[in-house]
C-alpha positions, 0 to 999 in steps of 0.5 A, spaced: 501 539 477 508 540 479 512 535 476 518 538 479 516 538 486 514 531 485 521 529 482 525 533 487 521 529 493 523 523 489 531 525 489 530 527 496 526 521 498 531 516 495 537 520 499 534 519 506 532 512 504 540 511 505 541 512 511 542 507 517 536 510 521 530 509 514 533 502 514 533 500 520 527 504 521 523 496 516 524 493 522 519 494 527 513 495 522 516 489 518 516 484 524 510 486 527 506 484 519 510 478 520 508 476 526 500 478 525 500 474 518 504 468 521 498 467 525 492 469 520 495 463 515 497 458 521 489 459 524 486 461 517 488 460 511 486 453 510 480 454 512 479 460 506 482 455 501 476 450 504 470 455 503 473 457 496 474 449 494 466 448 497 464 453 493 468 452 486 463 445 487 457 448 489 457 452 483 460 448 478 466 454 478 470 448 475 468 447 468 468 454 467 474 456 469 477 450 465 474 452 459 476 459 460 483 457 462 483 451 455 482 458 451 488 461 453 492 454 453 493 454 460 489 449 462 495 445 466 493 452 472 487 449 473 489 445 479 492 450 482 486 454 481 483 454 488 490 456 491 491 462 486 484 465 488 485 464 495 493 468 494 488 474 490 483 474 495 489 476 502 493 480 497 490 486 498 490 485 506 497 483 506 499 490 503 494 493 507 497 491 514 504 493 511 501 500 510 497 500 517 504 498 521 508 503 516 503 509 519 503 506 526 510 505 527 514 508 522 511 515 519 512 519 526 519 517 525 520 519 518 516 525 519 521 528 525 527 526 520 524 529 515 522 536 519 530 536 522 533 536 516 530 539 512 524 543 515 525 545 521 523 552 520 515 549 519 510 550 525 508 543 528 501 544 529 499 537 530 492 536 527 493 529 527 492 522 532 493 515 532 485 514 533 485 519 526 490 516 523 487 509 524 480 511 522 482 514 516 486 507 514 480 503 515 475 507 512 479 508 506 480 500 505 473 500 506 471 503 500 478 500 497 475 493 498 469 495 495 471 498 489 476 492 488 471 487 489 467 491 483 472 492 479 476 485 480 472 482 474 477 488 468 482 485 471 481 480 466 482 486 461 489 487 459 488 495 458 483 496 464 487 492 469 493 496 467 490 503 468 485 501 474 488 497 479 494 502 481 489 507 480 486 504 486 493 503 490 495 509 489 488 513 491 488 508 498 496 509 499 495 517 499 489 517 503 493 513 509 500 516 509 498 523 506 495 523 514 500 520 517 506 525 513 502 531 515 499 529 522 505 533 526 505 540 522 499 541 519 491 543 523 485 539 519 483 544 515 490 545 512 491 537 510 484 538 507 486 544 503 492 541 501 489 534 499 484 538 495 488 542 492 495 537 490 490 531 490 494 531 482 500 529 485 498 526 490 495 521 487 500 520 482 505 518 487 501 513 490 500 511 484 507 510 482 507 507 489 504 502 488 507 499 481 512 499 485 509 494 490 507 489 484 514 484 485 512 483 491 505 482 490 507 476 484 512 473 488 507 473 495 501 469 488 508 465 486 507 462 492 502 457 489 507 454 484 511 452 491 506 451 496 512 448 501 516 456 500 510 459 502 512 461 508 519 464 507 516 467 501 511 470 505 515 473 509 519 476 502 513 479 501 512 483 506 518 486 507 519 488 500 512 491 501 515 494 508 521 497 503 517 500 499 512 503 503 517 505 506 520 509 501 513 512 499 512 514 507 519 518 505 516 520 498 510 523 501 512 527 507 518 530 503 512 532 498 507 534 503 511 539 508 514 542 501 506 543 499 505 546 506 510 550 508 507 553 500 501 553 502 502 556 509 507 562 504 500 563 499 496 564 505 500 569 508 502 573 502 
């Protein structure tokens, strides 16, 4: 695994981060999760919050949890049970929707800052698309939210929650920006090589990615404690997560056209 080129894709991802364009750049992506999340929890949210009541009655989910909670001395959560579960349930389709906007309205962006300023040597050999980009993004939460649901129950397992869960933020957060960052310069079969063969770092730097991502995360599940927050806080949420999705799109492609314009050297020698 090449630390260095990892660490040197971070440096120059925080530099490009400054600039006034990559800032300017949340807005779009920022906007449009707002606007879509605005609408889910107006139409949605109290119907989950209602199915997921009904069904803690049905199978007497109350009791347990007020057992397990009475151990841990946590007992006084047990009202804000039903709230919380419905907070992790849409959490992972609040950080999805910011990473498919990030893909949709910012990555072509920062791919063509990215490629002007520093590779403007690298062949664009467009072997990516919009429909491409989207299906990679929704066949990879797909299996996201199956193995989410399975593993879900070691969440409640200190050392497993910590090694699992942002092993599976950063297998999904490669999958959908690593296309995006190499859809304008590389063909199909060199992304597949290069998946392949940098799948290490890859992984290591969605990874990363997604510790980063947990403040909003506990921010958005703190809306439970303040219910009347919960708008305003949502919002805070997706921008943070818009920020730093942002910054991981800029951190993938300085990596990915660093890695191409290797690869493509390796071939030719």
């Amino acid at each position: 695994m090449d630390i260095a080129a990892v660490i040197r894709a971070w440096g120059r991802a925080v530099a490009t981060q400054l600039h006034y364009r990559m800032l300017l750049l949340t807005l779009r992506p920022f906007l449009a999760a707002l606007l879509l999340w605005s609408v889910a929890m107006w139409w949605g949210l109290q119907m989950l919050v209602d199915f997921i009541q009904d069904w803690f009655v049905l199978h007497r989910a109350f009791d347990t949890a007020g057992e397990v909670l009475g151990w841990f001395g946590l007992l006084a959560f047990k009202a804000m049970l039903v709230p919380l579960v419905a907070m992790w349930l849409l959490l992972p389709l609040m950080i999805f929707t910011a990473l498919l906007c990030i893909g949709v309205f910012a990555m072509p962006a920062i791919s063509r800052h990215v490629a002007a300023r520093y590779y403007q040597q690298l062949e664009q050999r467009r072997g990516g698309s919009l429909i491409g980009s989207l299906w990679v993004a929704l066949s990879s939460f797909a299996m996201f939210a199956v193995l989410w649901l399975l593993t879900l129950p070691l969440a409640l397992l200190p050392p497993l929650s910590l090694i699992l869960q942002p092993l599976l933020w950063g297998w999904l957060t490669y999958r959908v920006i690593v296309y995006d960052a190499l859809a304008q310069h590389a063909d199909a079969a060199e992304r597949q090589l290069l998946i392949r063969s940098q799948r290490g770092p890859l992984l290591l730097i969605g990874t990363v990615a997604g510790l980063c991502g947990a403040a909003p995360g506990l921010l958005w599940l703190g809306g439970v404690i303040s219910v009347l927050f919960l708008p305003l806080l949502a919002g805070v949420a997706i921008w943070l997560y818009v920020l730093v999705f942002v910054f991981t799109g800029l951190w993938f492609q300085h990596y990915c056209l660093y890695a191409l314009q290797q690869q493509r050297a390796a071939v030719a020698n």
